[in-house]
C-alpha positions, 0 to 999 in steps of 0.5 A, a space after each residue: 500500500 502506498 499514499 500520495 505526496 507532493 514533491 519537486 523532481 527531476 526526470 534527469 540530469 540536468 533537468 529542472 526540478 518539477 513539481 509532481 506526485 510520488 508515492 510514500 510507502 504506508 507505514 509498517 509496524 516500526 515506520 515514522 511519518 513525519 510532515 516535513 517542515 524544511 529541507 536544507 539544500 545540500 551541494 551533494 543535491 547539484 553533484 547528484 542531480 548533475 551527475 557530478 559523480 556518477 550517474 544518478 538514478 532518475 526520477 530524483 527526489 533530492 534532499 536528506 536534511 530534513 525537519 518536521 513533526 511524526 503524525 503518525 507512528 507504526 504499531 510497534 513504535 516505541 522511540 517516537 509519538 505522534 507531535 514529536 519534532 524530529 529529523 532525517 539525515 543521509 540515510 534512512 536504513 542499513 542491514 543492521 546486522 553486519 559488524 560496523 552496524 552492531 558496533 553502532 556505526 550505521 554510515 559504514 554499513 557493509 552491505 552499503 546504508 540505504 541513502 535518503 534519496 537517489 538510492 535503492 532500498 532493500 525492497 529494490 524500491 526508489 528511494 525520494 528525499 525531503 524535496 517533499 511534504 512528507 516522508 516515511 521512515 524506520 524509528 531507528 533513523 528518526 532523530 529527536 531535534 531538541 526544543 533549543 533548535 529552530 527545525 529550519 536552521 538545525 535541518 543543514 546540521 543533519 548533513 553538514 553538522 555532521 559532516 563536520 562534528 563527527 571528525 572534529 570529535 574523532 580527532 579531539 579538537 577541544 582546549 589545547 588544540 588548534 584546527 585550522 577549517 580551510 574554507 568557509 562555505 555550508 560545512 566551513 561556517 559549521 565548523 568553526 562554531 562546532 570547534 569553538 564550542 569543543 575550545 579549540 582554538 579555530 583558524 579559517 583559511 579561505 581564499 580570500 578575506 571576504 569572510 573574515 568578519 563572518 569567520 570571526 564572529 562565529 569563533 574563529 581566532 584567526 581568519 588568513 588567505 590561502 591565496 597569500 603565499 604568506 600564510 603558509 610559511 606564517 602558519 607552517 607547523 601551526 596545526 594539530 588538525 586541519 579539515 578540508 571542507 573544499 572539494 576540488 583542486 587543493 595543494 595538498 603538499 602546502 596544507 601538510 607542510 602546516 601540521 605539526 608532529 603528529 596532525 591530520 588533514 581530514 578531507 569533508 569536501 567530495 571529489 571525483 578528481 584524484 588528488 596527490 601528495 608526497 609521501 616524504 611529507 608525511 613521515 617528516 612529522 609522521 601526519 595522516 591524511 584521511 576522509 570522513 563521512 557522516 555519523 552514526 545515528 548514535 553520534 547524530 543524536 549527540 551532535 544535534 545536543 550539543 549544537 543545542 547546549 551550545 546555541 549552533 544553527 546554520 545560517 540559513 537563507 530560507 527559499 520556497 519550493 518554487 525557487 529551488 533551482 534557482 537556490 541550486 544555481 546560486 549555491 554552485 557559484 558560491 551565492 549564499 550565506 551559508 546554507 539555503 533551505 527550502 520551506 516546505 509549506 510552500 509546496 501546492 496543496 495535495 489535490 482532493 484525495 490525496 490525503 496522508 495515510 491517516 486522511 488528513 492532509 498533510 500539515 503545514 
């Protein structure tokens, strides 16, 4: 059994996105139906909808930062109820049983996480994302969004957030550490809040000073030019931890000439571009380069309280679903401060009949 949803689509690469009707599974006994409220709009949106990766599987229904209310829980339910405000991240299952799922860290599921939108679930049934009004979910990947938090600014930190939380923790940014975020854009801007609120002491580099009054009142110490060749003999050796939030094109050599013994240069940003560096550099002061994800379902959570102890939310540009691809062109050229998101009330009404599976229409 299914019901009908309004949502906005794409029927191919490079398509615009469309306003259409597709259908929601109806909820099994451990399912949440949650009536969405916002939707970030994350670059991997553009890198998906234009095939910047791989080629993506079309009709395509983007979106995987998304807030809003349940109303309406399965049978068996027992982490949710009805009013609850909540949120839904990249994933939306894993097969639960391999060992990184039983070791809690779902995003590195063996069999392969079954992603929010543009993949495949086990059932081999198209999965559509927060592009819509309403989406159905199993209880286990439904996220509680603290009362501290707005739901249109915590949506970003249900990809972003988490993006940057989860290596931020992993390699112990706190008191006595210096990061450096190199770029200041949707996960920079995150970055440097999350940092300061761990203690750390944050350093931007972007590549211009364009940002620099943002950067530091957000939490930045210091906010330098990677465009100046000054700052790299400046800072050379100046960093435990180095998180690169850009996705294409960095010297790689110059950023590890500014760790010191023992640092790591995480890569957040994606890109299909292969990137290189010289091996010597890494054994002269024994550093790491590596990659990060996302989180656990565990460590959304613990983000997603954190950034409510501490006051974080993205900055946020709310648009209506009209002018989605037009937020999609301005976010590919840098146009926005920091992070668009879409309000789903905005969407057009469900037609006569196409009410949610409780028959209501769907709540604004």
């Amino acid at each position: 059994m299914t019901f009908p949803v309004p949502a906005l689509a794409a029927s191919g690469p490079d398509k615009p996105l469309e306003f259409t009707v597709i259908e929601r599974r109806s909820p099994g006994p451990h399912d949440v139906v949650i009536d969405i409220a916002f939707t970030g709009i994350c670059h991997t949106d553009i890198a998906l909808l234009r095939n910047h990766w791989a080629e993506g599987l079309f009709p395509m229904v983007p979106g995987h930062e998304i807030t809003g209310r349940v109303v309406e829980i399965g049978s068996a339910v027992s982490l949710h109820a009805v009013g609850d405000r909540v949120g839904v991240g990249c994933y939306v299952d894993s097969c639960r049983t391999c060992e990184n799922c039983l070791a809690g860290q779902e995003q590195h599921c063996l069999k392969g996480e079954v992603l929010t939108y543009g993949g495949v679930d086990y059932d081999g049934r198209p999965t559509y994302g927060g592009y819509s009004r309403q989406i159905v979910v199993d209880e286990h990947f439904v996220l509680r969004i603290p009362d501290g938090l707005s739901l249109d600014a915590a949506a970003p930190l249900l990809c972003a957030g988490i993006t940057m939380y989860a290596p931020l923790r992993r390699w112990k940014a706190g008191p006595g550490r210096k990061v450096a975020i190199v770029g200041m854009g949707g996960l920079g801007h995150l970055g440097v809040k999350l940092a300061h609120a761990m203690e750390a002491e944050v350093t931007v580099l972007g590549r211009s000073l364009s940002k620099r009054e943002d950067g530091l009142r957000f939490g930045a110490a210091d906010y330098r030019a990677t465009s100046d060749p000054s700052t790299f003999e400046d800072l050379a050796g100046a960093f435990d931890l180095i998180i690169n939030t850009v996705s294409g094109g960095l010297d790689i050599d110059a950023y590890l000439t500014l760790l010191r013994l023992d640092g790591t240069l995480v890569n957040a940003g994606i890109s299909a571009e292969a990137s290189t560096f010289h091996v010597p550099l890494l054994g002269a002061r024994r550093l790491a380069i590596t990659s990060t994800k996302n989180g656990s379902i565990r460590q959304n959570q613990e983000m997603l309280d954190f950034c409510a102890r501490h006051g974080i939310a993205a900055d946020i540009e709310t648009v209506p679903a009209h002018q989605v691809d037009g937020a999609l062109d301005r976010l590919e050229r840098g146009d926005v401060r920091y992070r668009f998101v879409i309000d789903s009330a905005t969407f057009p009404a469900q037609e006569a009949g196409a009410a949610g599976p409780t028959g209501a229409p769907a709540a604004p």
